[in-house]
C-alpha positions in Angstrom: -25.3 19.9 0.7 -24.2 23.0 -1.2 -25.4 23.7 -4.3 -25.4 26.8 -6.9 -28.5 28.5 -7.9 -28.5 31.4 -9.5 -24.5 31.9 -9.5 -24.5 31.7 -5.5 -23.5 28.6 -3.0 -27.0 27.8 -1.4 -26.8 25.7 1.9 -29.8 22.8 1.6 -30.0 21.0 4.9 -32.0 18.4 5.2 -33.1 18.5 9.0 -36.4 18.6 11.0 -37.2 22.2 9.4 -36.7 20.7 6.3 -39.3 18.0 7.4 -41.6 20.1 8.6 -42.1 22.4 5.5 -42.1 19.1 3.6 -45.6 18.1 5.8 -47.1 21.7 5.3 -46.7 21.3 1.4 -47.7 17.3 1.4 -50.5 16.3 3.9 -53.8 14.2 4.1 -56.7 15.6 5.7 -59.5 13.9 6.8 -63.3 15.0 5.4 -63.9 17.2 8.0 -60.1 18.7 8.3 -60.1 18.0 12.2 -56.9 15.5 11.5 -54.0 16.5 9.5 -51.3 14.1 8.8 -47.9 14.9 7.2 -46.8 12.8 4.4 -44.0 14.8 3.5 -41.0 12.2 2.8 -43.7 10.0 2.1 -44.6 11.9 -1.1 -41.0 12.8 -1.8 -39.8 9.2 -1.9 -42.8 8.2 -4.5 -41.9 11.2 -6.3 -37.5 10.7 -6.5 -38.6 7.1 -7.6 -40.1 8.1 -10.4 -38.0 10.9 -11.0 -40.9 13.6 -10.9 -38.7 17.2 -11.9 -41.2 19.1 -9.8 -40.0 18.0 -6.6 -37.2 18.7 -6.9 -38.6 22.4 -7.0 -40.1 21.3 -3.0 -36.6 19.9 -2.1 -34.9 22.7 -2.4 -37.1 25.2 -1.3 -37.9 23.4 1.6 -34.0 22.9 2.3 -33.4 26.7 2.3 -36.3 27.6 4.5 -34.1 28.1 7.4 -31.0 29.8 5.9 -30.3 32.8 6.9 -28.7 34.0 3.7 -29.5 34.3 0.3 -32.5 31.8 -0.4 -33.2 31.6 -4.4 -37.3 32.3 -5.5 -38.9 30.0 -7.6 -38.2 31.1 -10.7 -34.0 30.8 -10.1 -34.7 27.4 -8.8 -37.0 26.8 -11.8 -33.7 27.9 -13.9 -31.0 25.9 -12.0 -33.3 22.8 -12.6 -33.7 23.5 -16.1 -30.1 24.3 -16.2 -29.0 20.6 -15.7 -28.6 17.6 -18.6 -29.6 15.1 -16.4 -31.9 15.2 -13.4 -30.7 11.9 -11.9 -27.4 13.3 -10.4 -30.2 15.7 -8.3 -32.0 12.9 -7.4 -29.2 11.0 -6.2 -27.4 13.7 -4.6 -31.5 14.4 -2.3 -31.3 10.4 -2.1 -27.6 10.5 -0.5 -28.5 12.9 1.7 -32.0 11.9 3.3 -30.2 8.7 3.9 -27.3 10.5 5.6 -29.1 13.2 7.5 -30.5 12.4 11.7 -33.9 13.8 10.7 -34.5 12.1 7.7 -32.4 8.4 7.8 -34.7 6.3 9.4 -38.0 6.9 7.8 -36.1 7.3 4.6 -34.3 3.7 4.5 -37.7 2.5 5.5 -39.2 3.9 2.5 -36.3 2.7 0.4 -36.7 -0.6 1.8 -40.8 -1.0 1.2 -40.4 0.4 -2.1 -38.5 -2.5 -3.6 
C-alpha cells in the first residue's frame, strides 16, 4: 500500500516486520515480566473497530519500519492524519490490507470473525 505523507509516496507493507514492531509497541507482561506476549493485531483490530485515530499513527509507522527510503517522523504522520476528512477510508484501506497480506490474513479474518 502506497501512501503520501509529507508530499512523498511511502511504501507501508504489512508483513512479519510489520508484526513484529506491532508486538514490541502492544504486549502483556506477566507480574514478574519473565513472560512477554505480543498482542499486536490483537490491539489493532479492537482499536480499527472502534476507529481509534491513534493507531493509525502505530500502523504506519510500524509499516515503514523496514523501508529503506524515506520513512516520515511522527509529527508528518501526525499531519497526514490530520490532513484527511474522513478517517474511515484509512481504516479500510489497513483493514483491506491485513486481510490481503500472508503475515497478517489469518489471524486477522479470525479476529474479524470473533468480533461480530
Amino acid at each position: 500500500m502506497i501512501l503520501e505523507i509529507a508530499g512523498k509516496d511511502v511504501q507501508i507493507v504489512t508483513g512479519v516486520r510489520f508484526i513484529r514492531e506491532l508486538d514490541k509497541r502492544f504486549k502483556l507482561e506477566v507480574e514478574n515480566g519473565l513472560m512477554k506476549l505480543g498482542f499486536g493485531l490483537n490491539q489493532v483490530a479492537m482499536d480499527i473497530d472502534m476507529e481509534n485515530p491513534n493507531i493509525l499513527v502505530d500502523l504506519i509507522e510500524c509499516g515503514v519500519a523496514g523501508n529503506k527510503g524515506f520513512k516520515p517522523n511522527t509529527q508528518q504522520i501526525e499531519a497526514f492524519i490530520d490532513e484527511q476528512e474522513d478517517y474511515t477510508e484509512l481504516f479500510e484501506l489497513f483493514d483491506k490490507e491485513m486481510a490481503e497480506s500472508n503475515a497478517t490474513k489469518k489471524k486477522w479474518l479470525e479476529l474479524q470473525e470473533n468480533s461480530k
